[in-house]
N, C-alpha and C positions, 0 to 999 in steps of 0.2 A: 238243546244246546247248552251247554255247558259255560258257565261265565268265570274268565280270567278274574284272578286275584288282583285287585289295584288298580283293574283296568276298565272301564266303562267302555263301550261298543254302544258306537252312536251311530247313526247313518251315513255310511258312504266312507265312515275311517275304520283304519286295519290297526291291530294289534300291534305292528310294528315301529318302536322307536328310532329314532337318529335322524341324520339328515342324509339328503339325495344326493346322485353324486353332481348333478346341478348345481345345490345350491351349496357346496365342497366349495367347486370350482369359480363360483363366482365370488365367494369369501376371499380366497387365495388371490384374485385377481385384483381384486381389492386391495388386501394386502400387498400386492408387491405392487401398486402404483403410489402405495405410501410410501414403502421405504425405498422407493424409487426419489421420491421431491424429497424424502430426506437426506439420502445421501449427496443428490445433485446440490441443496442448501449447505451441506457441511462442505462440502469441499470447493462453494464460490465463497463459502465465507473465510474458509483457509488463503484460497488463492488472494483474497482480498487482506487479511492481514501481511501476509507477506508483502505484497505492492505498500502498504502505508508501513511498513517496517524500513521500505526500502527508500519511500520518500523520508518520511524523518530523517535518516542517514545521510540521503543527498543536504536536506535541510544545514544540517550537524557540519557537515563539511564545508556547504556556504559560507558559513558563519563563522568558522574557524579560519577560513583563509579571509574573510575580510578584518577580522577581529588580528592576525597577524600584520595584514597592511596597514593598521591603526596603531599596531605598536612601533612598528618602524620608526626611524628617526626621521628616513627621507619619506619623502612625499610619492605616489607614482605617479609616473607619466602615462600621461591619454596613448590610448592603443589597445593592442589586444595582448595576453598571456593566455597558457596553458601550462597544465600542471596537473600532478594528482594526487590523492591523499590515502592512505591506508587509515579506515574504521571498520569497526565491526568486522574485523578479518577480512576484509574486501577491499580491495583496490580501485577508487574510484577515481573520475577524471572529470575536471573541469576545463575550461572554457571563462575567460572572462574579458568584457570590453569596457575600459574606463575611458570616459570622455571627460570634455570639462563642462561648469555647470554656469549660469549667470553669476553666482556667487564666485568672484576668483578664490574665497579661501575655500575651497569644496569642490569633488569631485565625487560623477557618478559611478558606482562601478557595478556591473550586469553580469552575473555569474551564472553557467550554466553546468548542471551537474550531470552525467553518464553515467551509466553502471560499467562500462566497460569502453576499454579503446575507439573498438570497431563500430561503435555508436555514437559518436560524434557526430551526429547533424542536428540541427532545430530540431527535427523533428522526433530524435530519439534520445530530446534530452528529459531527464526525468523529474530534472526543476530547475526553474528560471529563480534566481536570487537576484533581489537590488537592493544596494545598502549602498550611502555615502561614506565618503573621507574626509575628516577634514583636514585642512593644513596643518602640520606638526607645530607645535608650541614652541620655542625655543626654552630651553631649560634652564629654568630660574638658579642665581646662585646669590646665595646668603654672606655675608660679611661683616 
């Protein structure tokens, strides 16, 4: 018998290199249950920046409509308003209930932010805002 160049001929192994198509197939298998949880990772972590893009925004509008009822001259009155804001190229919609507080110079007011119209309920509001008012100053004059 004649002996391959490079190749040692041990007991019970063939001359033959590579892999089977077994252990092809269970590599692959492998592989795609990687980039299986990778891609299902990349695109809950998309889906999730966008939701905190969208709070921020709801945030942003909070704050800007209570930050306009503080520059007002008059005071509001307890109740409810509705209204909505254009940010971020988006047309948002609040909700907001102002009561009065033990403090008579101070009022509460409870703002609720939407992404859209047709989601006005508790429950598909996207943030609850509270911020206080307080009574307007009367403006000082100098002589």
């Amino acid at each position: 018998m004649r002996r391959a160049e490079g190749f040692s001929l041990a007991k019970g192994f063939s001359l033959a290199k590579g892999f089977t198509l077994l252990e092809v197939m269970v590599a692959l298998a492998v592989l795609a249950v990687a980039l299986a949880a990778l891609v299902k990772a990349s695109s809950g972590n998309a889906a999730n920046a966008a939701h905190l893009r969208d709070k921020t925004f709801a945030a942003w509008v909070a704050q800007n409509q209570l930050a306009e009822w503080q520059l007002e001259r008059e005071w509001p009155s307890t109740g409810t308003r509705k209204g909505s804001s254009e940010l971020g190229g988006h047309e948002w919609y609040w909700d907001a209930t102002i009561d009065a507080t033990p403090d008579d110079d101070m009022r509460r007011a409870e703002l609720r932010v939407y992404p859209s119209r047709q989601a006005r309920s508790d429950e598909h509001a996207l943030l609850t805002f509270v911020g206080f008012l307080p009574r307007p100053q009367a403006p000082v004059t100098t002589q």
